[in-house]
N, C-alpha and C positions, 0 to 999 in steps of 0.2 A: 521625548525622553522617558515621559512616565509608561507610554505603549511600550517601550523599549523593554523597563524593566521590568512592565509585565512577562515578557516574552520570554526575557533574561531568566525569569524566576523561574517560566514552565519548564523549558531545556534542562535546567539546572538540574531538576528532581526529573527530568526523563532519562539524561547522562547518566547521573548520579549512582541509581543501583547498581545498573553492568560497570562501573571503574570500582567499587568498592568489594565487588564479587569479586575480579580480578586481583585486584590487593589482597584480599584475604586469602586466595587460592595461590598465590604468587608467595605469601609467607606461610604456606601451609604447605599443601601438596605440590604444585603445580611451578615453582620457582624457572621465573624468568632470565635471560639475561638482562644486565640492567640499561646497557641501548634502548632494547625491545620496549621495555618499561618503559624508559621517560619517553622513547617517541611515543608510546599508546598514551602515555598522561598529557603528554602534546597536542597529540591528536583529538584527546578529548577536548579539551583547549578549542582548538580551533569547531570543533563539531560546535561547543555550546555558542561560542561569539557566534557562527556562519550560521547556526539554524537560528540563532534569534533575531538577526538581522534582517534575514530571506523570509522568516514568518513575518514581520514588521511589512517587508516589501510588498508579500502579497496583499496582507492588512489594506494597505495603503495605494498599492498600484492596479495589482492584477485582477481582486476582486471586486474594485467597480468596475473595470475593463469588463469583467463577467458582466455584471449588472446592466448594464449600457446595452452590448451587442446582444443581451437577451433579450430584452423589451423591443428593441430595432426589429429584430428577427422576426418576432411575435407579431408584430404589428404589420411586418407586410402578407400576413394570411393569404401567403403564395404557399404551399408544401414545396414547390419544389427550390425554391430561395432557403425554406428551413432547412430543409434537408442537405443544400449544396454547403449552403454557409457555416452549418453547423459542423459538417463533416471537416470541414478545412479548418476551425477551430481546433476540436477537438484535436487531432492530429498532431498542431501544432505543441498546442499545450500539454500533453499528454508527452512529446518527445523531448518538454523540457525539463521532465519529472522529474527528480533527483534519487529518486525508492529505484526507479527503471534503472536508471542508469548505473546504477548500484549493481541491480541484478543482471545487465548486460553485461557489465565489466569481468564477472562473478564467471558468468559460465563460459565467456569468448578466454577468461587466464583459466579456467580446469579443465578447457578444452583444446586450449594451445591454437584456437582460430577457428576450430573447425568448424564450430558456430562461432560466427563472427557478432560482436557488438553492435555494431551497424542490420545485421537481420531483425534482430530481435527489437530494436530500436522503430526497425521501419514498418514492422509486421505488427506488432503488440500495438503500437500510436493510430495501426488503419482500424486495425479491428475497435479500438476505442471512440475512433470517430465516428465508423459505421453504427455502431450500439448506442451514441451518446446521441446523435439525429435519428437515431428508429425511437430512442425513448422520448424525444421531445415531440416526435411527428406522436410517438403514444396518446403523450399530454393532448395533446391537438383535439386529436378525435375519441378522447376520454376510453380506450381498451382497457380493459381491466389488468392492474399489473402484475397479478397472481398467475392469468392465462399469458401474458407476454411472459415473464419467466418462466414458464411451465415449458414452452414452445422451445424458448432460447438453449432451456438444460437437455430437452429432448432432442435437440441439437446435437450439443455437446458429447452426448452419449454415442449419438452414431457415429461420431465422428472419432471415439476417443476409440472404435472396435479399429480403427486403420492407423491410429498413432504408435510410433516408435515408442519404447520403455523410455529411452534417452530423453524424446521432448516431454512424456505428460507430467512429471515433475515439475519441469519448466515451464509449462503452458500456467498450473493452476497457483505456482506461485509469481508470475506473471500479473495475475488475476489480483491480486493481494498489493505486490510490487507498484503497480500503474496507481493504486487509488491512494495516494500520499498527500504531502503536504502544499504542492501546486495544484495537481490535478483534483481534487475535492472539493476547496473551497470556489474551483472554477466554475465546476458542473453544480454545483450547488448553488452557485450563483443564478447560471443560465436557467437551470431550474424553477427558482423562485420568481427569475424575470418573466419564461414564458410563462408557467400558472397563475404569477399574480392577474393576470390578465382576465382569469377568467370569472365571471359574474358570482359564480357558485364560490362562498368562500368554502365550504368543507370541503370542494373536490380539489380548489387550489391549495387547502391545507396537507391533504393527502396527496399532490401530484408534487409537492415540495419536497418529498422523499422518494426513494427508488431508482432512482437517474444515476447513482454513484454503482448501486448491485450492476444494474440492467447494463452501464458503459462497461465494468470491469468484465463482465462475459464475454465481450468481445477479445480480450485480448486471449482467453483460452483458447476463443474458437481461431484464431488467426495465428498459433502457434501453431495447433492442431494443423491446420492448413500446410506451413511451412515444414510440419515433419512430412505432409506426405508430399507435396511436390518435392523438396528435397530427395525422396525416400532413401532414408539416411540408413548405412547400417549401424553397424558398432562403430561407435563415436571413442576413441582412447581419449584418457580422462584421469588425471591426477594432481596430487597438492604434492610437490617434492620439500623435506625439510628444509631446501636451501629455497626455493621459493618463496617458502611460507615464513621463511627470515630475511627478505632481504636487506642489503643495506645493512647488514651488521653492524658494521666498523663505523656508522654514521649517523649521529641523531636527525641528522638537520639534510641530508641530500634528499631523502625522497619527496619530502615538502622544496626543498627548491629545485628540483625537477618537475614535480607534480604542477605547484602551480601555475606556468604557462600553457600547458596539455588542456588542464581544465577551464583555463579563462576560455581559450579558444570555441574548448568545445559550448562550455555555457551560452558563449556569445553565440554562434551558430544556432544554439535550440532558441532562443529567445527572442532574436531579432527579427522570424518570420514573425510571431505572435505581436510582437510590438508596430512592425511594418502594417498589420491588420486592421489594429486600433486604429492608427491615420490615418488609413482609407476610411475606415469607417468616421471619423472625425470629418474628415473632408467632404464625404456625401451625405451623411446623412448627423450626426452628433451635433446639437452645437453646445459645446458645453465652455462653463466661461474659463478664462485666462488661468484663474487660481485652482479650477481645476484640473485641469491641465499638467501646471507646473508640478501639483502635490502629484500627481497619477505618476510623471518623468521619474519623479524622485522616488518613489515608490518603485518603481522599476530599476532603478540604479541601487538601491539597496536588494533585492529581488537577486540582480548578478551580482553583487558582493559577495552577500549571503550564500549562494550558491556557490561558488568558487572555495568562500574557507572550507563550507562544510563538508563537499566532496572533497577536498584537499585532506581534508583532518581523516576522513573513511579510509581514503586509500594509502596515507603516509605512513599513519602508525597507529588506526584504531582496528579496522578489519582483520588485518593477517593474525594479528593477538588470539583475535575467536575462534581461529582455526590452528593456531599454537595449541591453547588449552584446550580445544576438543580432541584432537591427536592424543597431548601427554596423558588426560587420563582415561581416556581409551586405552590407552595402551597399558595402564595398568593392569587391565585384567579383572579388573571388580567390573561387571556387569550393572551393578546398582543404581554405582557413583554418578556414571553418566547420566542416566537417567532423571536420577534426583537433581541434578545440578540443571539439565535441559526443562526441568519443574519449575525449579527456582526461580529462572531463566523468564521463562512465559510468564509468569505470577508476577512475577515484578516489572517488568515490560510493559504489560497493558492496564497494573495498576498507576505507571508512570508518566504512561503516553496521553498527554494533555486534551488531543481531541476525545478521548475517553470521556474524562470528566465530562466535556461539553457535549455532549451524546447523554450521559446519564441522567444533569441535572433539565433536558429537555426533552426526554421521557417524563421524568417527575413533574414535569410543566404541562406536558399534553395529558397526561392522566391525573392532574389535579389533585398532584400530592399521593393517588391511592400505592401505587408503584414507587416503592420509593427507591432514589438511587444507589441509598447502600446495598438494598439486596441485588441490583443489577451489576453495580459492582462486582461485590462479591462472585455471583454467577458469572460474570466474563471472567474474572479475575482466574477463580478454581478452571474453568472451560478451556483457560487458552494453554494456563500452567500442564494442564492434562494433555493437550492438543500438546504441546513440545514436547512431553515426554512420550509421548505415541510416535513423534516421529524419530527421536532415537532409540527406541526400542526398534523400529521397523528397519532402524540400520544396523541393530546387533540380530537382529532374528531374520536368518535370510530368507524363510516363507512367508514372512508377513510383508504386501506388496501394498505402496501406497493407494491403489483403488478401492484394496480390503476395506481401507475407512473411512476414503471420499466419498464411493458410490452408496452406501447405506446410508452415510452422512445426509447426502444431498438430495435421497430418497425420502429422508425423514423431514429436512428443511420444505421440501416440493408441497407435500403431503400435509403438513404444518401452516401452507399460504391458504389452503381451502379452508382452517378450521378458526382462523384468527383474522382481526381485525386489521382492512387493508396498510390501514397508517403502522401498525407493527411490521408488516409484510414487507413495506419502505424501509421501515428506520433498522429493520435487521438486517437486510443484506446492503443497506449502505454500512453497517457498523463494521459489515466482514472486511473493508479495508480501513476504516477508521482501526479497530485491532492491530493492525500490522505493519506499525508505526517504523519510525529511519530505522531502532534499535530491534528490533525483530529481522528486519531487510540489511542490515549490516552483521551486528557483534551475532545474534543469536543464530541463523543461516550458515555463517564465517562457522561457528560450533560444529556445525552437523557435517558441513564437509570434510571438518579436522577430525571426525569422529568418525565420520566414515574410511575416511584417507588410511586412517588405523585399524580398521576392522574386517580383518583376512575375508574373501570372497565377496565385501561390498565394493559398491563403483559409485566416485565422487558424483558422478555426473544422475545417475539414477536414485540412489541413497542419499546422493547429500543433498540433494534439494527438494523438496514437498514439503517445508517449517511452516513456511509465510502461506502456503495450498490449507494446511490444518489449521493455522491459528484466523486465517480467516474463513473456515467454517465452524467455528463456535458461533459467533455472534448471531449466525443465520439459526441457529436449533435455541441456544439459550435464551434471545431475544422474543422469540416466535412461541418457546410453553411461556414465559410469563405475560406476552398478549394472550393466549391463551387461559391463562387465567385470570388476568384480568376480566377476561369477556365472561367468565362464569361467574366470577364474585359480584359483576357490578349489573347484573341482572339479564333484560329481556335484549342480548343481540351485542353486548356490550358498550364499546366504543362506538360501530355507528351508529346504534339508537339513543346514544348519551351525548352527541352534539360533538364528542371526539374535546 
């Protein structure tokens, strides 16, 4: 119960800003109807009980499941078990994402099918599986992760000269979408399992990071993919005011709709990943009786959690953020939005609790010199900026989102050669640490409502790249201050100083 209300307390303060922005735009500019209202304060409701529950589950079930099948895997020093086993993990876990599922749901309703849920679903979980067993075969044979990234994005780049406009939105917030609050603490896991292995503690200090960047790349590049087998043309694509209200006339039917949709599907994503474990129990685990029971239980909270939480998104928290990105859009103040999609970022990733735990172990591995307020800070301003670049890019129709991926991800590349490799890890794992439920829901839901309202934009190309920018801050902001660390703290920085 005390885990509980830890969990309770983080939610609280990551809900917390987006319901109170909303309240204040709701009695200010932006007035709701008041349906709308109490289901999005419902929905809050249900967000904060189902994610602190589902955070408790993985606490409790899923990441020693990680832990387990990491060491198991490690220890049979076959490549090619690491690479089968991991791949079929990964897969798993990654399709029972809640962030993903979010952003499947997201483009299959402003698509009206034509990318379907299930694509993106089944394409984003391969490409995650394939990246998250090339990074652990990395670990294996110790590849420097600066030249595996370097390879991965020079990838990426070829591949992005034959993508549709339609997917590469979707692909890089994708990228962002996958690394949430299952699929992290997993590969995080498996991470720590396979490195601790290895004799060298500083190479196993340093190969406990990077695995979360290097798995997320995957899912670009296997979007990428699916626009061009597809070869999709013009995707139609819009938010109609009766959509983005439905259920008017009812507080309580889309959550009693909603709910059995999402038990089913929850059950589906998590039953392969749990079926795994018992094989692996059966062959090879022997772990005793009581832990066992706690891992069950753990798990059973895991699908609770997941059911309210998706429940609360899709009843009556999401469609709100694409309510108020529409109405004041449509005002016609160019500014407002902007400043509000600020506010938006800045409060988001000063809220989103894996943050915290990212900053104060920076300040741990740099022994206090780095402290976390200014890291803070710096993600805080970075990300706030990153949202409002991306609705500026859906009111100005020459400004196209590669304009400030590709220099971005020029500068982030450029940035692994000049800093210490454990920054080079902890920055592009933080690109999805960043772009937390509340980014992937309320602040997303924004850009399409803002787009939907802004004559010559297209939901599907404009409204999506939020979660694409907000996590590419962490990878530049994170990456100068190893950077300066390694000049302040003398001959070579962090790897001559023991890290």
């Amino acid at each position: 119960m005390n885990i509980l209300f830890d969990k309770l307390k983080e939610v609280i303060f990551t809900v917390l800003p987006i319901t109170i922005i909303v309240l204040i735009l709701h009695f200010t500019i932006t007035p709701l109807q008041p349906i709308v209202l109490v289901r999005f304060l419902l929905g809050a409701l249900f967000i904060i009980i189902g994610l602190s529950i589902f955070l408790l589950g993985v606490d409790v079930g899923l990441t020693p499941i990680g832990n387990y099948m990491g060491e198991i895997i490690a220890k049979t020093n076959k490549l090619v078990i690491v690479f089968a086993v991991t791949f079929i993990l990964g897969f798993f876990v990654n399709i029972a994402e809640p962030d993903l599922h979010i952003l499947a749901d997201q483009v299959d309703f402003v698509t009206s099918g034509n990318i379907s849920k299930t694509s993106i679903l089944v394409m984003v979980s391969i490409g995650i599986a394939v990246m998250l067993a090339s990074g652990l075969v990395r670990i294996v044979y110790n590849i420097p992760l600066h030249r595996f990234l370097t390879l991965t994005y020079i990838l990426i780049l070829i591949l992005a000269f034959f993508t549709s406009s339609e997917f590469m939105a979707i692909a890089f917030d994708a990228s962002g979408a996958t690394t949430g609050a299952l699929t992290v603490p997993f590969i995080l896991a498996l991470a720590v399992g396979v490195s601790s292995l290895k004799k060298d503690s500083k190479a196993s200090e340093e190969d406990s990071f990077g695995l979360v960047g290097i798995a997320s790349a995957g899912a670009i590049i296997m979007v990428m993919v699916l626009s061009i087998i597809s070869r999709s043309g013009d995707i139609p694509a819009s938010l109609s005011a009766d959509e983005m209200e439905l259920y008017n006339n009812s507080i309580f039917m889309p959550f009693i709709k909603g709910i059995p949709q999402v038990a089913r599907e929850s059950l589906i994503a998590l039953a392969p990943l749990v079926g795994l474990f018992v094989i692996f129990q059966l062959k090879a685990t022997k772990l005793t009786r009581k832990t066992n029971r706690k891992i069950a239980i753990g798990v059973i909270y895991t699908f609770v959690g997941l059911v309210l939480f998706l429940t609360g998104v899709h009843a009556g928290f999401m469609n709100v953020g694409s309510i108020v990105g529409y109405k004041i859009t449509s005002m016609g103040n160019k500014f407002l939005p902007i400043l509000i999609g600020f506010v938006l970022g800045l409060l988001t990733v000063l809220a989103e609790p894996a943050v915290h735990v990212l900053t104060h172990q920076i300040e741990d591995v740099t022994s206090g010199y780095v402290k976390r307020k200014v890291v803070m800070f710096s993600l805080s301003i970075g990300v706030g900026i990153s949202a409002a670049l991306s609705i500026m890019r859906i009111l100005i129709p020459n400004l196209k989102l590669w304009h400030i991926l590709l220099p971005g991800y020029i500068i982030a590349i450029i940035l692994m050669y000049l800093v210490p490799d454990l920054f080079v890890g902890i920055a592009f794992d933080a690109g999805g640490v960043a772009s937390g439920p509340m980014t992937a829901t309320f602040t997303l839901a924004f850009a399409q409502g803002a787009a939907e309202a802004t004559e010559g934009a297209n939901v599907l190309i404009d409204g999506f790249g939020m979660i694409a920018l907000v996590a590419l801050t962490p990878l530049i902001t994170l990456q100068i201050l190893g950077y300066i660390y390694r000049i302040k703290s003398g001959k070579g920085g962090l790897q001559e100083d023991g890290e």
